[in-house]
C-alpha positions in Angstrom: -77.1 60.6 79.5 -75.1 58.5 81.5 -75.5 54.7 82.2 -76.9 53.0 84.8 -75.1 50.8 87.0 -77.3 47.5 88.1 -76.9 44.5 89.9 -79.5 42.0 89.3 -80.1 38.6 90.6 -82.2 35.9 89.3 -83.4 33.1 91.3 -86.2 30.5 91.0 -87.6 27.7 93.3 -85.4 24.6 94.6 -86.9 21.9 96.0 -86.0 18.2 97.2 -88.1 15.4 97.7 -87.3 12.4 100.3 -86.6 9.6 99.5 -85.8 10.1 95.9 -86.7 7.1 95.2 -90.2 6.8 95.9 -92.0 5.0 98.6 -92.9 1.3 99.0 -95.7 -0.6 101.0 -94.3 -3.9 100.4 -96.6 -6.8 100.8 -99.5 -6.9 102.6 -102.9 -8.6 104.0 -105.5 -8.1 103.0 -108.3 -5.7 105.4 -105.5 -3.7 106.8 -103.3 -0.4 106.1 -99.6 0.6 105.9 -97.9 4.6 106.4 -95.4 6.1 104.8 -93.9 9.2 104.6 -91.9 11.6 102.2 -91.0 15.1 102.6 -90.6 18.0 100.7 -87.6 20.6 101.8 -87.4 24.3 100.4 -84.2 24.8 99.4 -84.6 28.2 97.6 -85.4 31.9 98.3 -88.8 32.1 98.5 -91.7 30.1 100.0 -94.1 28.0 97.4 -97.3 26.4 97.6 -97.7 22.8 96.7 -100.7 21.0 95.6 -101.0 16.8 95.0 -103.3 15.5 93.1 -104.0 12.5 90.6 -103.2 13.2 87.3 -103.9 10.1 85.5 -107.8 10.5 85.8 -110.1 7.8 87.3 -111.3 4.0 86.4 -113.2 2.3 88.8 -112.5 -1.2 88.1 -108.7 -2.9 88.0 -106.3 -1.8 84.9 -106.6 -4.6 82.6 -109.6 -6.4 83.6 -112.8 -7.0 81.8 -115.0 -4.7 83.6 -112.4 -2.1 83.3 -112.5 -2.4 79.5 -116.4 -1.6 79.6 -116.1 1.6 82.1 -115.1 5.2 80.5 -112.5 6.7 82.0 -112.7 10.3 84.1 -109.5 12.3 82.7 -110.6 14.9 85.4 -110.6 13.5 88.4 -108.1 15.0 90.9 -109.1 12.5 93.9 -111.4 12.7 96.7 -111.3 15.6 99.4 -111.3 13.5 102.9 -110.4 15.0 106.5 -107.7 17.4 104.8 -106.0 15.0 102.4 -107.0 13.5 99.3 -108.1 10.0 98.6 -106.9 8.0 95.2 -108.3 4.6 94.7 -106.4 2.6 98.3 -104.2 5.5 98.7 -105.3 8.4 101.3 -102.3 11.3 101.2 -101.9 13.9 104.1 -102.1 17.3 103.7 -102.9 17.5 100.5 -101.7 21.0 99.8 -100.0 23.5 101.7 -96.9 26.3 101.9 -93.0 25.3 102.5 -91.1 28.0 104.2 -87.6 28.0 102.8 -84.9 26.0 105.4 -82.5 29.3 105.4 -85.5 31.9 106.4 -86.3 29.5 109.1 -88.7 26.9 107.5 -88.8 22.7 108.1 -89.6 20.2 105.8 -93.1 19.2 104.7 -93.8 15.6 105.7 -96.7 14.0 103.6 -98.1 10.9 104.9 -99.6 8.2 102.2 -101.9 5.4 103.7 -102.9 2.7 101.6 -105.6 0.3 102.4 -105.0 -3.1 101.4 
């Protein structure tokens, strides 16, 4: 037989994240909260699904305290479901999951608002 001629493309997914280098809440008082934001921009072909979560598990009490040292930690927690976001320890993130249309088929960035409560 005779060959086959093919063209064949690979691609995968290409994303950014703003600011690259990560967000601070500077100092605060206590009893009140501070925003920020970051986004996430599709730079690839196709449209993916993103999902935040806590991946360090759960302890109730402050790192390195006594009462800490007592309490077992939860290596499953993911956070808290609240109002469409997710809730980890002071932090409250918003959405929590959703799609992010490529920016060359017409898509915007994701912005992601993180609370925390001091």
């Amino acid at each position: 037989g005779n060959p086959i001629k093919l063209n064949v493309s690979s691609v995968f997914s290409k994303f950014r994240v703003l600011p690259q280098k990560g967000i601070s809440f500077g100092a605060l008082v206590y009893d009140t909260q501070k925003s920020r934001t970051f986004d996430i921009i599709n730079q690839g072909e196709f449209e993916f699904e993103y999902k935040i979560e806590c991946i360090s598990g759960r302890i109730g009490s402050r790192p390195g305290t006594a009462a800490a040292r007592k309490e077992v930690a939860d290596p499953d927690f993911k956070g808290e479901d609240v109002d469409g976001g997710i809730k980890i320890g002071q932090f409250v993130v918003k959405p929590a999951s959703g799609t992010v249309v490529p920016v060359k088929h017409g898509g915007q960035k994701e912005t992601i608002t993180v609370e925390f409560s001091a």
